[in-house]
Structures are given as structure tokens and as C-alpha cells.
C-alpha positions, 0 to 999 in steps of 0.5 A: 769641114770637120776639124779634129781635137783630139790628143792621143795621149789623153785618150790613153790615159782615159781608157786606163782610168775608165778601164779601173773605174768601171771594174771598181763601180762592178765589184762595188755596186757603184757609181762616181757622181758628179755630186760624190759616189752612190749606190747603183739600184737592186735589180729586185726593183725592176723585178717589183715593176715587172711583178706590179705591172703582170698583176694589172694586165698592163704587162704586154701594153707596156712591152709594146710601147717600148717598141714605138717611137716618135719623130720630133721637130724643134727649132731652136733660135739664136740671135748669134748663130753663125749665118751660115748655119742657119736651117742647120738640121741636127738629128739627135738619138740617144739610149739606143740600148742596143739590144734590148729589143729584136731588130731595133737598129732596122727598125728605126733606121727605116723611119730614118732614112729620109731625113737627111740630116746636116749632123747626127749626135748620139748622147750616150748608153749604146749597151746596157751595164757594158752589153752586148760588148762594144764590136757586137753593138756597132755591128748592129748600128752598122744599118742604122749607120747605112740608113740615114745620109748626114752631110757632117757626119755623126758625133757621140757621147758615151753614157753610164751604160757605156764601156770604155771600149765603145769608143774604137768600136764606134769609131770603126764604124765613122762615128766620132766619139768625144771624151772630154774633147771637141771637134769644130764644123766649119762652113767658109768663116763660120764656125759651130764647136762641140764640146763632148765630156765622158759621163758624168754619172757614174764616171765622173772625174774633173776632165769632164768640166775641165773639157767644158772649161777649155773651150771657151771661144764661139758658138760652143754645143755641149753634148753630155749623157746627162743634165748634171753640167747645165748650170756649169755649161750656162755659166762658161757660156755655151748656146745649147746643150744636147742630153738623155740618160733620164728616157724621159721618165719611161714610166709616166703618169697621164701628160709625161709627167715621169716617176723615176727620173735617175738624176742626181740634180737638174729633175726639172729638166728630165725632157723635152726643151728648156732653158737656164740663162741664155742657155737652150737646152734638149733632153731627149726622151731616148729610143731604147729602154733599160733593164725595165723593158717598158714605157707608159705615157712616155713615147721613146724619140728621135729629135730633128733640131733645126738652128734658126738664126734671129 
């Protein structure tokens, strides 16, 4: 049973300041950290990439391996987990990038639909800079969404790619989007919390760790588009904390070892599992891609996490 936290009011309040920022970072070219505003990178990078890769023949190679993907399996112990949530099989998808590439959503979702997970958690970046509008991506989730059985249901994040008004669009579709707020699973007397905060990428405001701060009882998850907050997660407390953003580097050197990671602290955990104090972490490596529309070395991932109890 899902228990819901969410105060109407806050969330207008946070569609207005969304609202403002994001027409502000557009005219800008920026974005508000976490860590203080920074400029958003050229689009004559990415042309550069593009320009480097045709003049190598590696063009089509890296087109089609941003088309594939894995399915990974992880299980994570904790020796507090609630007893019944032991086996607890999460399915955990992030930068979907809807849109980027044809057919994507059927495509997945046919790898998708025997899993049967207890819970979906997507991390954020659903578009690309606010494209295709928010109505238009849930609409080619809908597949997706229809493909994979989730007894809880499925819980979001939105990224530094996300407008605002993806979060009625993917709540019209039965996918429960958290900004800075939680909701609570619950089976007889035991109790897992999730804690989603907004992005705190480009739109950072104190909300996001103020979220991280208020719920402060239980097995707390965090889920956060990015790693910025691991060091303030471990230190409130929270057992795991579920991430993308960096799609693992996308462009890696022989063994995944990533080029660009896109972060502003936190490098060392820009994929795969890891761990700060008594804090489990999971970065995924992403599905989709960006405006470089390739991946070398560095399969795109869905990731099914199973909670073991020690």
C-alpha cells in the first residue's frame, strides 16, 4: 500500500519557481547548481564530436550502439531492511531522452515485460532541454507503461532536461512524480520511505535538501537525478540513493572508463554501485542518449535492484 505525501499548495509554489527558472537559465545560457550557477555547454561541442567521429568511420558504429542496451542485476544487502521487503525487486530506468531515438519506448518495453517488478523508479531527463512537450513524451511512454507489470506501481524524478509540466503529464499516465516530497510502501507493519527532491543540477533551490532533511524516520531511499546530494543523503542517514544524469560517461575509453561525466562534484561515482559510509548508492548508465546521439564502450541500462535482507 502506497501512502501519499504531497501538499498541494507546495507544489504550486514549485511550478511557479520552475516555471521562472527554466525561462531564466534559456535566455541565460545557464543553469543553477547546487554548487553556485554555470554556464550550459555550446552545441559546437557536440557538432566537434560528430565532425571528429565521421572523420574516423566511427559515425555509424556509435549511432548503433546508442540504439542497444543491457539489462543489469544487482542485489544490494541491508542488514536493517524491513523483513517484509526482503527480495524487493526494483526495476530502475533513467534518461529515457524520449525521442532521441525512433521507436524507443516499443523498443525497450519488449525487453521489459517479463520482469515484473515490485516497483519502477525512473531518475529523471524524460526530454531533451523541455522536448518533445511533456503531453507528447508521456504519450510515447504510454507502451512503455503498458509493458511492464509493477505491483507498487512507479515512482519519478525529474532531471536537468525536464520542464516543469512533466510532472501532470506523467502523472496522467499513473506515474508518480516526487518533487521534494515522499511517499511511503508499505506491507503489514514494515515501511520502506522514498524521498524524491527536483534536480539539483540546473534547478537547484534549498527545497531539494530541505526534502532530504524532513524525512528523517525508517528505511529512507533517496531518488535524485544526479549524485550531488550522496554526501548530505549519507550523512541524514538514508540506506540507498538511486541516480543518473552522467549516461555513464556515454563516450568511454576501453573498460567504461568515461570522458565527460557532466558533474559538478561526486566524478568517482558516475556509474555502476557504490558506497559513501553506510550508504548504498546505484548510478545508472541511462537508456537514452542526449544531443550526442552515441555510445562507445558504455552500453545504455535498465537495472533490476533486489533488496536482500542480511
Amino acid at each position: 500500500m502506497m501512502f501519499l505525501n504531497i501538499d498541494s499548495r507546495a507544489r504550486e509554489r514549485w511550478r511557479e519557481s520552475r516555471a521562472r527558472i527554466e525561462k531564466e537559465n534559456t535566455k541565460n545560457r545557464k543553469r543553477d547548481s547546487i554548487y553556485g550557477t554555470k554556464s550550459r555547454p555550446r552545441p559546437i561541442i557536440f557538432n566537434v564530436v560528430s565532425f571528429i567521429l565521421r572523420l574516423s568511420g566511427l559515425y555509424n558504429r556509435g549511432l548503433r550502439n546508442a540504439r542497444e542496451f543491457i539489462i543489469s542485476y544487482i542485489d544490494l544487502g541491508f542488514p536493517d531492511l524491513p523483513a517484509s521487503f526482503d527480495n524487493y525487486k526494483i526495476l530502475h530506468l533513467s534518461d529515457l531522452h524520449i525521442g532521441c531515438i525512433d521507436d524507443f519506448p516499443e523498443m525497450i518495453s519488449n525487453r521489459f515485460s517479463e520482469l515484473n517488478p515490485d516497483l519502477v523508479i525512473m531518475t529523471g531527463d524524460f526530454q531533451t532541454h523541455g522536448t518533445p512537450s511533456g503531453r507528447d513524451t508521456a504519450d510515447m511512454m504510454r507502451h512503455l507503461k503498458a509493458n511492464v507489470q509493477s505491483g507498487d506501481g512507479w515512482l519519478a524524478v525529474l532531471g536537468n532536461h525536464d520542464s516543469y509540466d512533466m510532472l501532470d503529464a506523467l502523472e496522467a499516465i499513473d506515474v508518480r512524480v516526487l518533487v521534494n516530497e515522499s511517499v511511503s510502501i508499505s506491507r503489514g507493519e514494515d515501511t520502506l520511505h522514498f524521498v524524491g527532491t527536483d534536480d539539483v543540477h540546473a534547478f537547484n533551490t534549498p527545497d531539494s535538501v530541505a526534502a532530504l532533511e524532513k524525512f528523517q524516520d525508517g528505511f529512507r531511499i533517496a531518488l535524485v537525478h544526479t549524485v550531488d546530494l550522496a554526501t548530505i543523503a549519507n550523512r541524514l542517514r538514508y540506506k540507498l540513493y538511486l541516480s543518473g544524469h552522467t549516461h555513464g560517461g556515454q563516450l568511454c575509453l576501453p573498460g567504461g572508463r568515461p570522458l565527460v561525466t557532466r558533474l559538478d562534484s561526486h566524478r568517482q561515482l558516475a556509474s555502476g554501485k557504490w558506497k559513501i559510509g553506510n550508504m548504498l548508492g546505484y548510478t545508472s548508465r541511462g537508456l537514452g542518449h542526449g544531443i550526442s546521439p552515441f555510445r562507445f564502450n558504455c552500453p545504455g541500462e535498465a537495472t533490476i535492484i533486489r533488496l536482500i535482507k542480511e
